[in-house]
N, CA, C and O of each residue as an XYZ file, in Angstrom:
876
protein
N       0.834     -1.209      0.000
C       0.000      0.000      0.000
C       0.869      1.259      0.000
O       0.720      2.174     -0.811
N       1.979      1.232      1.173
C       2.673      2.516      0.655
C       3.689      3.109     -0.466
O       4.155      4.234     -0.650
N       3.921      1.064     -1.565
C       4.410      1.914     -2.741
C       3.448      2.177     -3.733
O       3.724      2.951     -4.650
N       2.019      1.458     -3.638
C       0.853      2.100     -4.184
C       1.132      3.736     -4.136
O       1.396      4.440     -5.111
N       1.011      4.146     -2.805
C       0.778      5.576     -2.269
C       1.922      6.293     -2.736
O       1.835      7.367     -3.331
N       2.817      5.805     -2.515
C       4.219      6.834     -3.722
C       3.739      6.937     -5.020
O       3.686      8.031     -5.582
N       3.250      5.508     -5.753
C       3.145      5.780     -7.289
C       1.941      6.671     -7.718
O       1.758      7.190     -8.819
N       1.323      6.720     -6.836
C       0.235      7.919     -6.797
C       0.686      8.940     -6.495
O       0.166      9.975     -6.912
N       1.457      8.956     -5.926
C       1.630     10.603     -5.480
C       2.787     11.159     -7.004
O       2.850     12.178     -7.692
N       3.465      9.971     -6.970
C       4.678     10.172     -7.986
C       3.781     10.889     -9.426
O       3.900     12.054     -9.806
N       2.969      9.916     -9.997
C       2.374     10.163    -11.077
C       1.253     11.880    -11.295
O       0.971     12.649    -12.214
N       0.927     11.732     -9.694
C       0.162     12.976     -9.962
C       1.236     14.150     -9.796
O       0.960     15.143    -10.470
N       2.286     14.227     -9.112
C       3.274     15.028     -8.837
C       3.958     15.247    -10.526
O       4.324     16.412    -10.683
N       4.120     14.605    -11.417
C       4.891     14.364    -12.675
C       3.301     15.094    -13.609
O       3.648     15.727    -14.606
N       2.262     15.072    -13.462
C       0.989     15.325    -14.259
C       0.845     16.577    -13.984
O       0.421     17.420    -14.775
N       1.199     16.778    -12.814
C       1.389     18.632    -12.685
C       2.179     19.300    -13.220
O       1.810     20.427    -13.550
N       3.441     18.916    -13.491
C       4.041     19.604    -13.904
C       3.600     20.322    -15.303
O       3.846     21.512    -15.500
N       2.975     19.560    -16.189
C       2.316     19.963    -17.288
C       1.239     21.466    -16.890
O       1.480     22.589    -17.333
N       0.731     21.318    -16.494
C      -0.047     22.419    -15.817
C       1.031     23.655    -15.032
O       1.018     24.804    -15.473
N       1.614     23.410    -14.269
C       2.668     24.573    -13.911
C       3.832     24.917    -13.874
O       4.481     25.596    -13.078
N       4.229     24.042    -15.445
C       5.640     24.168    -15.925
C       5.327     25.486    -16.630
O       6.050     26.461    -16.427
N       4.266     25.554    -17.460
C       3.849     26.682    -17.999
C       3.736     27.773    -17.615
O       4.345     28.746    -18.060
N       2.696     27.766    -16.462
C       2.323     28.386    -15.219
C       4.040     29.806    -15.182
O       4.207     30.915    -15.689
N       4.974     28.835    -14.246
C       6.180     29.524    -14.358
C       7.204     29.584    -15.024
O       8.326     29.892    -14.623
N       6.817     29.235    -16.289
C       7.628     29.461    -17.404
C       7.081     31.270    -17.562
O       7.792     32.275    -17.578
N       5.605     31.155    -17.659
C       5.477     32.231    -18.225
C       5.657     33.657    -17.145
O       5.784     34.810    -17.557
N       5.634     33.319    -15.977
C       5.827     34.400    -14.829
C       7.313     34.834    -15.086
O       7.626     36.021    -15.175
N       8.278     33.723    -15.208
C       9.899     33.856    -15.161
C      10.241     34.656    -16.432
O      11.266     35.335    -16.377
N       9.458     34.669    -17.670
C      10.436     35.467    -18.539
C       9.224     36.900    -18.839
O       9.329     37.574    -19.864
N       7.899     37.246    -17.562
C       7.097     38.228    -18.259
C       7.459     38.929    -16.831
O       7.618     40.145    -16.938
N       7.610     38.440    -15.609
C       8.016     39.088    -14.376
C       9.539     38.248    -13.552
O       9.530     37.607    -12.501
N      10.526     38.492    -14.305
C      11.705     37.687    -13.556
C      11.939     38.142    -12.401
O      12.263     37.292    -11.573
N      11.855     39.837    -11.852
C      12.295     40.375    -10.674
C      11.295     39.761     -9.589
O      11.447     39.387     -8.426
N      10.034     39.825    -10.603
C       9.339     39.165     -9.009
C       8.801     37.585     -8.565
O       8.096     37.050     -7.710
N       9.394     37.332     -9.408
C       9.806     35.681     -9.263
C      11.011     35.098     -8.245
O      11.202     34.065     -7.603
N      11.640     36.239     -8.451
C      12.936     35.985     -7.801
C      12.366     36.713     -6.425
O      13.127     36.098     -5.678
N      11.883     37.249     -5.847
C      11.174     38.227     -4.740
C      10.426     36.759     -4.079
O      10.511     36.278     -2.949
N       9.660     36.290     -5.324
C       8.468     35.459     -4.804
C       9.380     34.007     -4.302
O       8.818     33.249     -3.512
N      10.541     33.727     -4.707
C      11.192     32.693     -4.359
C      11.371     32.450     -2.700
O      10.965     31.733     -1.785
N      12.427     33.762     -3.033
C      12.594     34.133     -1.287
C      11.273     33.861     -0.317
O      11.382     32.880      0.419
N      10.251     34.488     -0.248
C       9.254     34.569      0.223
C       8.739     32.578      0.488
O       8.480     32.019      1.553
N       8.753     32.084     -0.690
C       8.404     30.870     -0.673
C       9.415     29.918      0.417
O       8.989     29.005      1.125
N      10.392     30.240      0.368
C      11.430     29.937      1.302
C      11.618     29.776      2.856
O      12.312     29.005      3.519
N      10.527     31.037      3.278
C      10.369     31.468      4.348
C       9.002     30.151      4.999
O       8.751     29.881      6.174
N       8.306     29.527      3.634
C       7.060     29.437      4.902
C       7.432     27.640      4.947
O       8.337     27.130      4.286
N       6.755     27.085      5.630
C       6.951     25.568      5.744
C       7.311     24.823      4.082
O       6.981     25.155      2.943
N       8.076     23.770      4.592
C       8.619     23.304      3.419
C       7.987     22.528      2.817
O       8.466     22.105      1.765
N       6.137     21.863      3.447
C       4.805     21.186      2.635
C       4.113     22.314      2.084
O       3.129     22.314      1.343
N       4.894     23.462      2.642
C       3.591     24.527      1.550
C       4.560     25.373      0.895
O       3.946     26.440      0.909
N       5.178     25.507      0.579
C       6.895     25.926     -0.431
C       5.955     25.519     -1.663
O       5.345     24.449     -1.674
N       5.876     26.596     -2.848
C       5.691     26.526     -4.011
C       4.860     25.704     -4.441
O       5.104     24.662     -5.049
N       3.390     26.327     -4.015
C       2.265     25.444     -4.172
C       2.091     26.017     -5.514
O       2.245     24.942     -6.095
N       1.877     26.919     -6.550
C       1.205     27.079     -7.818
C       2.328     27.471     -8.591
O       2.247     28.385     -9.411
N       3.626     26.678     -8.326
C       4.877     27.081     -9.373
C       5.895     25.707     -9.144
O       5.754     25.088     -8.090
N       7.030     25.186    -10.247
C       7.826     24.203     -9.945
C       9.044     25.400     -8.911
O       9.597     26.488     -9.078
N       8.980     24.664     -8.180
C      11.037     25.042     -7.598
C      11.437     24.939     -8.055
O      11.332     24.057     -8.906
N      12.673     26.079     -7.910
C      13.553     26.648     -8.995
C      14.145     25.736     -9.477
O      13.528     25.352    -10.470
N      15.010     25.181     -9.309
C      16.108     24.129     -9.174
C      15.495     23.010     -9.892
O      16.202     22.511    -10.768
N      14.214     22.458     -9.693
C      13.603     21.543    -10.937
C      13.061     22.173    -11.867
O      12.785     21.364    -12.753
N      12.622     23.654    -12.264
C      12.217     24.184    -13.364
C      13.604     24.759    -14.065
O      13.481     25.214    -15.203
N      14.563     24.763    -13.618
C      15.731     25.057    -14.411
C      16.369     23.355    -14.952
O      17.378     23.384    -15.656
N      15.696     21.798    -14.568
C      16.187     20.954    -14.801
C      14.987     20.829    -16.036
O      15.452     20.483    -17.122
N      13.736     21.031    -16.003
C      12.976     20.789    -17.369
C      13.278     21.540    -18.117
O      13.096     21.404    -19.327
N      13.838     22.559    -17.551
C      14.044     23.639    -19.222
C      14.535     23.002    -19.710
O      14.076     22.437    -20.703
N      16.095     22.727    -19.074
C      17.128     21.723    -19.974
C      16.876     21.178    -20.606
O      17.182     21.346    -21.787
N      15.933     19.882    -20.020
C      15.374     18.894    -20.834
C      14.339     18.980    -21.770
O      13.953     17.966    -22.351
N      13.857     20.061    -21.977
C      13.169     20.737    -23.050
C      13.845     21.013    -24.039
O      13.639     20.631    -25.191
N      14.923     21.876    -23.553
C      16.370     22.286    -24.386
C      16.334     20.853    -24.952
O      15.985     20.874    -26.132
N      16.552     19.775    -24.546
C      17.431     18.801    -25.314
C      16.805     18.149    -25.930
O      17.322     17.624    -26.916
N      15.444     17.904    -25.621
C      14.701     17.255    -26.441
C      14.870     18.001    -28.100
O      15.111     17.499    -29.198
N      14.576     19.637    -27.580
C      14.349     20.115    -28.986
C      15.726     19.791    -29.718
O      15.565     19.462    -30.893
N      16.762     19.808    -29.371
C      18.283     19.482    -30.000
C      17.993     18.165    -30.460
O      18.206     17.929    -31.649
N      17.469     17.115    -29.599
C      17.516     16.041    -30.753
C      16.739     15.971    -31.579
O      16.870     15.023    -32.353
N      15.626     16.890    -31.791
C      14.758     16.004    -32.557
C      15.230     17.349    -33.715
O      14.684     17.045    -34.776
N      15.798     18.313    -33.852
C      16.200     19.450    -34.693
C      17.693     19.239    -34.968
O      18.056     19.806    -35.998
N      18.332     18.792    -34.531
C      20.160     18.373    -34.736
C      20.710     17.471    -34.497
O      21.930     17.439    -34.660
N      20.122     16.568    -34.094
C      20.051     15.210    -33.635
C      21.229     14.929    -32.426
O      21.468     15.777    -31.567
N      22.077     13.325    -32.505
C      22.763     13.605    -31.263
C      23.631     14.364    -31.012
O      23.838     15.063    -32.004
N      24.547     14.721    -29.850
C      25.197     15.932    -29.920
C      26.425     15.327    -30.001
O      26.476     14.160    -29.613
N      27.390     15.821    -30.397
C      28.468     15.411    -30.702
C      29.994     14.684    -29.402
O      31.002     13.978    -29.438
N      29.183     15.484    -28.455
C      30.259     15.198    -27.304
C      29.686     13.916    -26.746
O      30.529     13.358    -26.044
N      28.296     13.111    -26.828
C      28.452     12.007    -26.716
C      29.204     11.150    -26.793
O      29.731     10.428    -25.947
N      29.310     11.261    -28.510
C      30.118     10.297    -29.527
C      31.576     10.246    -29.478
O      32.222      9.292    -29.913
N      32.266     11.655    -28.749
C      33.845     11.957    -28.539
C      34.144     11.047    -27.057
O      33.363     10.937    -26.112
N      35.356     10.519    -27.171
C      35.631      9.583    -25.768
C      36.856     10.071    -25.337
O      37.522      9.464    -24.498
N      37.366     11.577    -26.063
C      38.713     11.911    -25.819
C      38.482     12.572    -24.285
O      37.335     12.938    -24.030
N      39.522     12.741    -23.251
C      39.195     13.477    -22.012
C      38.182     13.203    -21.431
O      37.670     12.115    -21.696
N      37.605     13.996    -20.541
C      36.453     13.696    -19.924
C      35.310     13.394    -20.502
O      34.425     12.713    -19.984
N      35.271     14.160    -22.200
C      34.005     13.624    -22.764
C      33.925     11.758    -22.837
O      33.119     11.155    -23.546
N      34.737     11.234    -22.123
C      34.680     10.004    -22.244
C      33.282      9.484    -21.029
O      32.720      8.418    -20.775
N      33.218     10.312    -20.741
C      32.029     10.202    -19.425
C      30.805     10.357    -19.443
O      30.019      9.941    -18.591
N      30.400     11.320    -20.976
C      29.342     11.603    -21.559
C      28.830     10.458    -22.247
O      28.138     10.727    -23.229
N      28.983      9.343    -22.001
C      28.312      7.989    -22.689
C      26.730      8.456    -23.198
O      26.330      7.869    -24.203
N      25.954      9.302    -22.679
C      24.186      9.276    -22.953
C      23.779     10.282    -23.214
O      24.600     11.150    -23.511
N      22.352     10.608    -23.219
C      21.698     11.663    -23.272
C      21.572     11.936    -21.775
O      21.751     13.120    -21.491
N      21.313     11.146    -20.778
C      21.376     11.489    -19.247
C      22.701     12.456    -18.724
O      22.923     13.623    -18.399
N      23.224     11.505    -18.832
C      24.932     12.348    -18.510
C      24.963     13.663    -19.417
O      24.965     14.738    -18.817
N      24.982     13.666    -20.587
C      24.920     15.015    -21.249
C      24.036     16.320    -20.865
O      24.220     17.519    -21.076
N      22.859     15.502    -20.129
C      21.754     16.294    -19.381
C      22.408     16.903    -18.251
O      22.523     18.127    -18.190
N      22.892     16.053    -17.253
C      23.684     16.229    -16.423
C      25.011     17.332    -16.200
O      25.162     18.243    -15.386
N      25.608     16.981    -16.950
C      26.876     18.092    -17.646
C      25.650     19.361    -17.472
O      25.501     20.020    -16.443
N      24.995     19.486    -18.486
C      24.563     20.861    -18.477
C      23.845     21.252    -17.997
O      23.349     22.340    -18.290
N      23.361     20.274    -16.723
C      22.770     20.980    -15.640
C      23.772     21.790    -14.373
O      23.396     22.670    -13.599
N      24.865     21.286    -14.453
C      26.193     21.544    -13.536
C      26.553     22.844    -14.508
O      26.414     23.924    -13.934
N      26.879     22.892    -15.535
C      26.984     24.113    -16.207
C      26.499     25.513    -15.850
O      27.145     26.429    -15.339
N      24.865     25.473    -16.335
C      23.616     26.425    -16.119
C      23.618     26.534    -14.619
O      23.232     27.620    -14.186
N      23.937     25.726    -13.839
C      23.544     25.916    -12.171
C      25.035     26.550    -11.976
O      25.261     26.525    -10.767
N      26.218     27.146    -12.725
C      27.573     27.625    -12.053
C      26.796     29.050    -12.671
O      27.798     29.707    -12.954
N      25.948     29.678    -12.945
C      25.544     30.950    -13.337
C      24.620     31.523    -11.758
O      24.826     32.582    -11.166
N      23.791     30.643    -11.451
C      23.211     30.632     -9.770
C      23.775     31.089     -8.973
O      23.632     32.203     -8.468
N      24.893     29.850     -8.628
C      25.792     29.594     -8.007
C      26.860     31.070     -7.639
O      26.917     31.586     -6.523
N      27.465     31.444     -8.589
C      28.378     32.516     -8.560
C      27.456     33.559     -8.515
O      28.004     34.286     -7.687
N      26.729     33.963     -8.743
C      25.679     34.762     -8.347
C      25.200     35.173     -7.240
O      25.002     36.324     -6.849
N      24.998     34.054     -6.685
C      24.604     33.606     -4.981
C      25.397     34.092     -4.380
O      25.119     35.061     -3.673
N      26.769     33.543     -4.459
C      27.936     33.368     -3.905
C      28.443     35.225     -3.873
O      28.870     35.770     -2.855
N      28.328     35.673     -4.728
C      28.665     37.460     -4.686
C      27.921     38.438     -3.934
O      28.304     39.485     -3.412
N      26.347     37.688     -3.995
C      25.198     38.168     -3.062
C      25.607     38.151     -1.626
O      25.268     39.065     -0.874
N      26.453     36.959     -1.151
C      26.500     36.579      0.528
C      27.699     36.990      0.788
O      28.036     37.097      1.967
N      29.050     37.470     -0.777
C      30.149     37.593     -0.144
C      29.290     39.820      0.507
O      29.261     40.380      1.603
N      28.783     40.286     -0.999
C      28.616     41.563     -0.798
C      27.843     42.100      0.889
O      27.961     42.977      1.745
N      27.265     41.220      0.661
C      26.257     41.425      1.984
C      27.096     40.955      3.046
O      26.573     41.457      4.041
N      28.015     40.337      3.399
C      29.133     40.396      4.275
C      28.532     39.163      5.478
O      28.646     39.131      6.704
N      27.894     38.259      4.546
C      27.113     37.261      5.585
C      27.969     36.332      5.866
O      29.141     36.286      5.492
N      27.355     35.512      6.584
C      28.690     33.881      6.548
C      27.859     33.150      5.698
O      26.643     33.058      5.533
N      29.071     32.552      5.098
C      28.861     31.505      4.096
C      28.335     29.977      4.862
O      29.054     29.303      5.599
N      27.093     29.687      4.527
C      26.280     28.900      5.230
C      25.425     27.893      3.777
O      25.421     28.307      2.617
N      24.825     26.670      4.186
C      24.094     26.425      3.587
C      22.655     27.253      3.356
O      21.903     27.348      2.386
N      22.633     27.786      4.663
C      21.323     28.537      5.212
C      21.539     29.886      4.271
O      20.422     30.256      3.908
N      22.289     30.513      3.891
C      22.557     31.708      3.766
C      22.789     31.862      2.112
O      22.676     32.893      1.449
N      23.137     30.560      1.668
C      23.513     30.405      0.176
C      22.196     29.969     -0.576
O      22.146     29.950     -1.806
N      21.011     29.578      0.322
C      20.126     28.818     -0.264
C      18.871     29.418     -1.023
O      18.321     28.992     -2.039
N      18.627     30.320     -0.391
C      17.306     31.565     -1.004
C      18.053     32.502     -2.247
O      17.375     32.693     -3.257
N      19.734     33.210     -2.172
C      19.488     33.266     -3.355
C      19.989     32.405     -4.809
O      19.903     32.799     -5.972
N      20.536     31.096     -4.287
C      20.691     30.424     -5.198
C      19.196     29.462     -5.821
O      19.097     28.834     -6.875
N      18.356     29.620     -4.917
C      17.055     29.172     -5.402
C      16.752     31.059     -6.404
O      16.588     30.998     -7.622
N      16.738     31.805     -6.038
C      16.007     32.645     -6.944
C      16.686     33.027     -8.136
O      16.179     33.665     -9.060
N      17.928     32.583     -8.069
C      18.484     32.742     -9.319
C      18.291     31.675    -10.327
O      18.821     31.659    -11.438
N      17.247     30.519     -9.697
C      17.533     29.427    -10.727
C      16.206     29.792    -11.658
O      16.090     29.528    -12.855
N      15.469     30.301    -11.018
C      14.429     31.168    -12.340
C      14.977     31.872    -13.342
O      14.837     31.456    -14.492
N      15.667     33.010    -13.097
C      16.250     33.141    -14.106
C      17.146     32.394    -15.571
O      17.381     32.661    -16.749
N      17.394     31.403    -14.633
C      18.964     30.313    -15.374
C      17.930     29.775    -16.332
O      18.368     29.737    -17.482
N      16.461     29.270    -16.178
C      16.082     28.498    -16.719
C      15.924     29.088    -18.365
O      16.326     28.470    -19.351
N      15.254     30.403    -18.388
C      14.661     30.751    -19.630
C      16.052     30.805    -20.439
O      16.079     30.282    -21.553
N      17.591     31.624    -19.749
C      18.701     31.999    -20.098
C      19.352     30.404    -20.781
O      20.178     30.508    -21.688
N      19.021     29.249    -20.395
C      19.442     28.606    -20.714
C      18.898     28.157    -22.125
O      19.616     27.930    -23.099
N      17.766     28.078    -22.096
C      16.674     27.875    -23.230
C      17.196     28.233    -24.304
O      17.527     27.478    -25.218
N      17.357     29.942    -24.256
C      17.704     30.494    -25.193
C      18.718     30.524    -25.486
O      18.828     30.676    -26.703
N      20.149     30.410    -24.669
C      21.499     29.970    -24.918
C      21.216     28.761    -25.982
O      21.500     28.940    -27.167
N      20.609     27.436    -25.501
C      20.319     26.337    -26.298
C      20.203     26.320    -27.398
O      20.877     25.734    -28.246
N      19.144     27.106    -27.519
C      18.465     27.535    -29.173
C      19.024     28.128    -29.827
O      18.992     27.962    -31.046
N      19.785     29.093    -29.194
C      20.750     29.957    -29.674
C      22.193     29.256    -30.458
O      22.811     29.768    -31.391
N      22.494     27.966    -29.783
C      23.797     27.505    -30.083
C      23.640     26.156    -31.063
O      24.582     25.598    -31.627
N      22.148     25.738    -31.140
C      21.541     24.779    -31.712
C      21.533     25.822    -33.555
O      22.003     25.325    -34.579
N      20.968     27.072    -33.503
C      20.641     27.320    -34.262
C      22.063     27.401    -35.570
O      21.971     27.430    -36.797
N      23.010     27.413    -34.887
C      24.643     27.763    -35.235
C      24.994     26.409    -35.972
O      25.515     26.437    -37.087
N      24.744     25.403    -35.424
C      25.237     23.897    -35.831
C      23.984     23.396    -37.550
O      24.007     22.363    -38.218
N      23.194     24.492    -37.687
C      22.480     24.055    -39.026
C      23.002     24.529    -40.343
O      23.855     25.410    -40.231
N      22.793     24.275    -41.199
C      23.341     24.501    -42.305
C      23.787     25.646    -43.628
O      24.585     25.803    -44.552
N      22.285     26.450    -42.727
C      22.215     27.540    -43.225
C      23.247     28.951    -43.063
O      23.495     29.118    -41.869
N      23.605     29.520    -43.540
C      23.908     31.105    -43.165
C      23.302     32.055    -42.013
O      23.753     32.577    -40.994
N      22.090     32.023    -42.657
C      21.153     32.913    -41.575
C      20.820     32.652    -40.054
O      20.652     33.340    -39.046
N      20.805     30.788    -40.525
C      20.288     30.472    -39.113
C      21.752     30.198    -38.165
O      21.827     30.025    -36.949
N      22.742     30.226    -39.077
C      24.310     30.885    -38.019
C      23.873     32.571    -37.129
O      23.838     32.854    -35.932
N      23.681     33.151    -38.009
C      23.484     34.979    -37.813
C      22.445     34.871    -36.423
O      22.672     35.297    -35.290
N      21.093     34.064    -36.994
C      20.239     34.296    -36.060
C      20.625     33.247    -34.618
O      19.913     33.271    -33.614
N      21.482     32.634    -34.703
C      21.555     31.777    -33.542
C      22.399     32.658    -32.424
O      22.128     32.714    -31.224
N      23.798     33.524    -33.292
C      24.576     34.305    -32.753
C      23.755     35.326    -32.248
O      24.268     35.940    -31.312
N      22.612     35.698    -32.593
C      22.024     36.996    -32.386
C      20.829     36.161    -30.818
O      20.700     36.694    -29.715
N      20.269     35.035    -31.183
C      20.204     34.938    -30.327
C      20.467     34.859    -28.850
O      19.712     35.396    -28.039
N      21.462     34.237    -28.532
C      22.744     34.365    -27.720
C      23.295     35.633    -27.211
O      23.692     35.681    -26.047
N      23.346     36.508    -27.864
C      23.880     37.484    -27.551
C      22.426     38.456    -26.667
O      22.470     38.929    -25.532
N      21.560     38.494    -27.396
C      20.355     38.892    -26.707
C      19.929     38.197    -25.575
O      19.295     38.827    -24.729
N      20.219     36.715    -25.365
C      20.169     36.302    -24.151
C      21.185     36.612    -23.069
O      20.857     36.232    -21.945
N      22.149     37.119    -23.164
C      23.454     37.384    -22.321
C      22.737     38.683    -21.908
O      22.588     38.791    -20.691
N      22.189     39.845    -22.777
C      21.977     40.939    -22.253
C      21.146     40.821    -21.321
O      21.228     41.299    -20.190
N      20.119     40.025    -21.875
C      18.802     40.116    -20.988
C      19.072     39.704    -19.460
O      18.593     40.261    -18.472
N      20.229     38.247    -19.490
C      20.155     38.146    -18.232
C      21.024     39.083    -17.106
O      20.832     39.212    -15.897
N      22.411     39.889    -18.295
C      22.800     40.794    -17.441
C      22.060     42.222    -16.542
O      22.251     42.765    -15.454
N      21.196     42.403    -17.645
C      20.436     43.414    -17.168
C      19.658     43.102    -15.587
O      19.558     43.698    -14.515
N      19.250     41.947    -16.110
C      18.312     41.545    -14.707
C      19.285     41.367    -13.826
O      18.799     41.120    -12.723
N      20.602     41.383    -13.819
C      20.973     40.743    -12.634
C      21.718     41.678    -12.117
O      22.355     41.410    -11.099
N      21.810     43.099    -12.761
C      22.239     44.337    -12.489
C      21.230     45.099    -11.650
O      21.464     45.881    -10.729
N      19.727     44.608    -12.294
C      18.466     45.158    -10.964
C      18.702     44.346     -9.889
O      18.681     45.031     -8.866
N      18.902     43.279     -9.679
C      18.919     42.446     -8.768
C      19.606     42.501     -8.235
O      19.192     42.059     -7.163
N      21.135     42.922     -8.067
C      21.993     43.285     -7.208
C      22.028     44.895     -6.562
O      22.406     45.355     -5.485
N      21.390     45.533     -7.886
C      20.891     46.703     -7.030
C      19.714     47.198     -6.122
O      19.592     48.319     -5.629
N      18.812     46.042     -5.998
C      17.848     46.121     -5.285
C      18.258     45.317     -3.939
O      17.995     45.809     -2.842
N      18.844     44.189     -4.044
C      19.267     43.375     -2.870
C      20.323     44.049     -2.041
O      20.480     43.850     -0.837
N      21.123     44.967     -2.883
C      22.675     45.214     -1.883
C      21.997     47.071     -1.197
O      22.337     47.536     -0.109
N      21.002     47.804     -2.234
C      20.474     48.801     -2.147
C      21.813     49.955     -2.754
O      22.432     50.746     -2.043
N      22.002     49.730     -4.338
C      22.922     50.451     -4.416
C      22.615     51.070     -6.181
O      21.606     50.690     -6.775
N      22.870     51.314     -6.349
C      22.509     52.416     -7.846
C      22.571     51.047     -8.713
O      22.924     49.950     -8.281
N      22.060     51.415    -10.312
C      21.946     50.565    -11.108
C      23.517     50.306    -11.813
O      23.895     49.210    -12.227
N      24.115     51.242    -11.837
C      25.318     51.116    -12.227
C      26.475     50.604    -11.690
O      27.463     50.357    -12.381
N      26.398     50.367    -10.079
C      26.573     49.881     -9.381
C      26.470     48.639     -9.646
O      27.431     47.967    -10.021
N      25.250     48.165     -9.478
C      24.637     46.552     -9.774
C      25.129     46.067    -11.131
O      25.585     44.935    -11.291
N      25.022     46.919    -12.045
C      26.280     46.571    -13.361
C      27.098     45.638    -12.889
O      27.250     44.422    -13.009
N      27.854     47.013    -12.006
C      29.877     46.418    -11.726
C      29.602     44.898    -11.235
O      30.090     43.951    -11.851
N      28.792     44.725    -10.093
C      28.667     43.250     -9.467
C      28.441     42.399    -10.271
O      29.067     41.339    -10.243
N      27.440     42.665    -11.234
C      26.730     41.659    -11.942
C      28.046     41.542    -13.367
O      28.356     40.386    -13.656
N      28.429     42.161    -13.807
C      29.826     42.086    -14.753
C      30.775     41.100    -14.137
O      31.089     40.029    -14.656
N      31.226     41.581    -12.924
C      31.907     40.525    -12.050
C      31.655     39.274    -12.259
O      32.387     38.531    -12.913
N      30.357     38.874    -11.595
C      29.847     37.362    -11.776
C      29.421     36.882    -12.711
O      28.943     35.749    -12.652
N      29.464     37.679    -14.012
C      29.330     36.751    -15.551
C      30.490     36.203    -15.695
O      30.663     34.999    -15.887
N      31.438     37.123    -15.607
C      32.839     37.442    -16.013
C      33.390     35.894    -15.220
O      33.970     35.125    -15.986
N      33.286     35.593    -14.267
C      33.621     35.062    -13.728
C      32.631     32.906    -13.830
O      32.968     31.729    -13.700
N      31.535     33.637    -14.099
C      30.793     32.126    -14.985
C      31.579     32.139    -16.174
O      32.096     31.022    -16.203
N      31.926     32.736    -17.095
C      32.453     32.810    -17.987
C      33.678     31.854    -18.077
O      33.899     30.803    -18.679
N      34.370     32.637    -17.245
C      35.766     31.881    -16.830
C      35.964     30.269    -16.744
O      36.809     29.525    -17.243
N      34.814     30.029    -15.888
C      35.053     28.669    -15.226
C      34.642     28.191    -16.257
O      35.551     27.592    -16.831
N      33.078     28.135    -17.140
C      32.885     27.058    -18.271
C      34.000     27.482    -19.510
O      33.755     26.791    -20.499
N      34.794     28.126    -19.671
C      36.191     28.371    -20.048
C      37.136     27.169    -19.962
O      37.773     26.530    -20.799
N      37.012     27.116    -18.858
C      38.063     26.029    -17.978
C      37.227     24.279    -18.351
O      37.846     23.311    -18.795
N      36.382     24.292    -18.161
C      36.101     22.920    -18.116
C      35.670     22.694    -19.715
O      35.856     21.540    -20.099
N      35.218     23.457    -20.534
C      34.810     23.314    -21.675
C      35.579     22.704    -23.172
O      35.136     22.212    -24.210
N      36.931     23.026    -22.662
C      38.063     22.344    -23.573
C      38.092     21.077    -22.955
O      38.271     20.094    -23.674
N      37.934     20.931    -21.653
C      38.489     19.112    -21.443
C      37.040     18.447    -21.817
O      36.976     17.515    -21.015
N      35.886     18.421    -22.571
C      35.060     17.770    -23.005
C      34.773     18.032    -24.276
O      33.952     17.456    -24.990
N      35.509     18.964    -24.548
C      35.486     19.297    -26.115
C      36.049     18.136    -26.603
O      36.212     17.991    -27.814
């Protein structure tokens, strides 16, 4: 009876998502600031009533992905670092693991984010303290990733244009998420927008870096 009662809960828990993947898909890229507001807040109240009419962050930044990838295979088919066994891409055996990889990827944009939030604010570095804004940044990561995806999917087709428009995509996704994360540091630290720039430059600059670093050894 009680793995009855899991597979029930499992199945209706997985049937929702259809219903409010959407839900906060569409809040995250028509209101991102207050998604990220509404995270925090969700944070605060018991953890059976945490994000009753939205997915948590952290699993709505794992379906994007897998949205992302679905559309890659069925538009570019498999990806190439599967099939490579040189270096670490030797580890990428699947579509799981490849999922994986670029969920560790998209979550070092959170992450360093977070991490600049608790150094600026002069907090201690805690699980407790790292956790609200690395949950509200994963709203953001999700749509940014999407469109990174599409963006880098669109590059690998055959055409000319759809090189131009993939680059153009991409690049419009970098702005968008810098911008937001220039309000967001200037609303959280309480400091001018230009201000929130410098921070938020910092911590691209610095995501940047690291998938820099790991991106040649799976190339």
């Amino acid at each position: 009876m009680h793995l009855l009662k899991s597979l029930d809960d499992l199945i209706y828990e997985l049937m929702t998502w259809l219903v409010f993947y959407p839900v906060t898909f569409w809040r995250t890229i028509t209101r991102p600031s207050a998604m990220m507001v509404y995270s925090d807040a969700e944070l605060a109240d018991r953890e059976d009533k945490q994000y009753p009419d939205t997915l948590t962050p952290p699993l709505f930044l794992l379906v994007t992905l897998l949205l992302s990838h679905g559309v890659e295979l069925a538009v570019v088919g498999q990806s190439s670092i599967v099939a490579n066994d040189k270096g670490l891409a030797g580890l990428i055996s699947d579509d799981t693991s490849l999922l994986i990889l670029r969920l560790v990827i998209f979550s070092i944009f959170p992450l360093i984010m977070a991490l600049r939030l608790v150094h600026k604010k002069r907090w201690k570095l805690t699980r407790d303290t790292l956790r609200a804004p690395f949950y509200a940044q994963c709203y953001p990561a999700g749509p940014f990733a999407l469109v990174m995806g599409l963006g880098a999917m669109a590059t690998q087709l055959q055409w000319d244009w759809t090189k131009i428009a993939g680059l153009a995509l991409m690049i419009a996704a970098m702005l968008w998420y810098g911008i937001l994360q220039s309000r967001w540091f200037a609303q959280e630290l309480g400091i001018s927008f230009l201000r929130g720039f410098w921070v938020a430059s910092v911590g691209m600059v610095e995501c940047v870096a690291v998938i820099c670093v790991v991106a040649p050894l799976i190339a």
